[in-house]
BAFI-670121 format. One line per 4 residues: number of its first residue (from 1); their letters; for each residue x, y, z of C-alpha. Coordinates in nm, 3 decimals, padded with zeros to 5 digits, m for minus. Example, Ala and Ser with C-alpha at 12.3 -4.5 7.8 and 13.67 -1.06 7.14 Angstrom:
BAFI-670121
1) as) 01.230,m00.450,00.780 ~ 01.367,m00.106,00.714
***
This chain:
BAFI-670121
1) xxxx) 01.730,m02.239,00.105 ~ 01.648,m01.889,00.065 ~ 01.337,m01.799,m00.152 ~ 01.506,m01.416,m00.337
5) xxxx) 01.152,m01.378,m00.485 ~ 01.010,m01.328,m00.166 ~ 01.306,m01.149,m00.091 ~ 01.272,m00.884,m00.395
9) xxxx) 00.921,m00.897,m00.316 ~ 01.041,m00.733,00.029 ~ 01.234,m00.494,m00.093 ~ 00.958,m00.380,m00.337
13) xxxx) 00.771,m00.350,m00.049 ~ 01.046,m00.147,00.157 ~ 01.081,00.124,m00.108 ~ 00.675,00.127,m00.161
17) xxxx) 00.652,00.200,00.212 ~ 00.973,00.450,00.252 ~ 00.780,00.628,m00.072 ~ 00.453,00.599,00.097
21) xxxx) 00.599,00.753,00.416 ~ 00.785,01.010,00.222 ~ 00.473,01.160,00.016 ~ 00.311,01.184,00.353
25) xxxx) 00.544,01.378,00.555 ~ 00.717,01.585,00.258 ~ 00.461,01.635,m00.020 ~ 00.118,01.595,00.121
29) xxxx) 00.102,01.721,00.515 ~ 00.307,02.032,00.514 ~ 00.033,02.126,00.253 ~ m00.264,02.062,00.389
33) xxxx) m00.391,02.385,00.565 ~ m00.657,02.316,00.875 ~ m00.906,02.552,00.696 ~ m01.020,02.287,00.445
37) xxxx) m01.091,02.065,00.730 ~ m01.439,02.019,00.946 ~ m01.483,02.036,01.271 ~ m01.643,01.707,01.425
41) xxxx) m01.793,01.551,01.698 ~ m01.475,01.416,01.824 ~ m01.289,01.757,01.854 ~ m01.138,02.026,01.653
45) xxxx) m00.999,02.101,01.297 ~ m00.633,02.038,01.410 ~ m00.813,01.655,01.533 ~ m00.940,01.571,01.200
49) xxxx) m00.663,01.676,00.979 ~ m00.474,01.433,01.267 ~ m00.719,01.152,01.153 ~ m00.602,01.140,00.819
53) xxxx) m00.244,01.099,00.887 ~ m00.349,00.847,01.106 ~ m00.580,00.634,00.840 ~ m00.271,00.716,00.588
57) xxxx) m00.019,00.532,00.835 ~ m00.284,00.208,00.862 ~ m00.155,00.159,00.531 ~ 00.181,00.190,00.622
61) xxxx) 00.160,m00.053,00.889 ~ 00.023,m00.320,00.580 ~ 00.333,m00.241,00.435 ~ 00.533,m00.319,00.737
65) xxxx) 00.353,m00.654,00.817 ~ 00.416,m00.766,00.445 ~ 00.805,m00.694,00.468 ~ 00.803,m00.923,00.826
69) xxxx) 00.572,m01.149,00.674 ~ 00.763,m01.208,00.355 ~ 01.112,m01.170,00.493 ~ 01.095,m01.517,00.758
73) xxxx) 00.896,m01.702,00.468 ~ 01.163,m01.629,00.235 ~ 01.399,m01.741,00.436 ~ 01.177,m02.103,00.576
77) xxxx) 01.151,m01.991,00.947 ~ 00.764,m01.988,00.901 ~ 00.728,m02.347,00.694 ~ 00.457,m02.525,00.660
81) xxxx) 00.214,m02.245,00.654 ~ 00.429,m01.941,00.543 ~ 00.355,m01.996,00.164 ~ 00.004,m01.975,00.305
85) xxxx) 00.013,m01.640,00.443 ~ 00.140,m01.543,00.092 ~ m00.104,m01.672,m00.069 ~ m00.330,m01.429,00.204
89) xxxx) m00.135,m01.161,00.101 ~ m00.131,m01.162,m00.229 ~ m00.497,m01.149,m00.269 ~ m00.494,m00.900,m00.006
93) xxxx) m00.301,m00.668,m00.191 ~ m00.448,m00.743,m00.576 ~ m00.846,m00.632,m00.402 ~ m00.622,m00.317,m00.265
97) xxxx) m00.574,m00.244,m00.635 ~ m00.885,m00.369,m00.731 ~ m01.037,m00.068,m00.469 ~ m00.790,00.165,m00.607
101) xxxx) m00.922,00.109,m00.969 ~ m01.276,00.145,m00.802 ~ m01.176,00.455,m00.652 ~ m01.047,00.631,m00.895
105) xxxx) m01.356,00.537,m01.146 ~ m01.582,00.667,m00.880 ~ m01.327,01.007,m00.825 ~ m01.337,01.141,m01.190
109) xxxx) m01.500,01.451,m01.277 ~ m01.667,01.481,m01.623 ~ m01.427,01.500,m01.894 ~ m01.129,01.301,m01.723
113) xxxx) m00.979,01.059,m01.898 ~ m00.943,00.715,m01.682 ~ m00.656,00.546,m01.847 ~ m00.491,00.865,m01.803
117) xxxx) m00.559,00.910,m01.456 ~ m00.446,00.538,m01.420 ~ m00.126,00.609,m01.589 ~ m00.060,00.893,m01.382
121) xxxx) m00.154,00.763,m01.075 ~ 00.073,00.464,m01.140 ~ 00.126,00.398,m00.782 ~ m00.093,00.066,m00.840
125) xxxx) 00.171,m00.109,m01.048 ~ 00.402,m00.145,m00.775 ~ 00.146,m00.327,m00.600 ~ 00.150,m00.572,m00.870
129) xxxx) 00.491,m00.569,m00.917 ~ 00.515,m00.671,m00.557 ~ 00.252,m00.982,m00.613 ~ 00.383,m01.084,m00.911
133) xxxx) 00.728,m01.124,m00.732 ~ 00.509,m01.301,m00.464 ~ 00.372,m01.546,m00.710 ~ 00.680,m01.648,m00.854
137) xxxx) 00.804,m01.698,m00.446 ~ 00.490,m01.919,m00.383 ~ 00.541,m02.159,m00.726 ~ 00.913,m02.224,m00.713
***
């Protein structure tokens, strides 16, 4: 028997990742210009602006290992334990929200307004989109 709230909860996670990918290599790296990066012990300007596409795609790959975590437990190929590993993820990914809310508090400058930020930074609500579709997976 197939479990479709883990499989929505997949494809929530599909389009978060293609979107994550997407601001990456459209919106955010074609703009960022080497000059507004240090040089560092480990090599040159060009190294470090490497670096953060490289911590950006860790995320991606949490992404990835939800979809082929959720997409065999939805489908019982991981059972007894694959409701488990749900269970993992799903706190995983509600303390990822609760460090982007931490973030974000600890990113404004004087006079911003934090729901607004939070509104417009709405990235976060997919997340728990994601683990509410997870939860219902886990309880039916």
């Amino acid at each position: 028997m197939v479990n479709y709230w883990l499989v929505a909860a997949a494809a929530v996670a599909l389009a978060a990742v293609s979107l994550h990918i997407y601001t990456m290599e459209v919106w955010i790296w074609p703009n960022l210009n080497v000059v507004g990066f240090p040089a560092f012990p480990f090599g040159s300007k060009m190294v470090d602006k490497g670096f953060y596409r490289t911590v950006w795609h860790f995320f991606t790959v949490n992404w990835l290992l939800t979809i082929g975590t959720l997409i065999p437990v939805a489908f019982g190929h991981l059972a007894p334990y694959g409701i488990t590993l749900v269970w993992f993820l799903m706190v995983f990914w509600m303390l990822i929200v609760v460090e982007i809310f931490i973030i974000a508090a600890l990113s404004l400058q004087p006079g911003d307004s934090y729901i607004k930020t939070m509104i417009h930074a709405f990235q976060w609500t997919i997340i728990v989109g994601m683990v509410a579709l997870m939860y219902l997976g886990v309880r039916s």
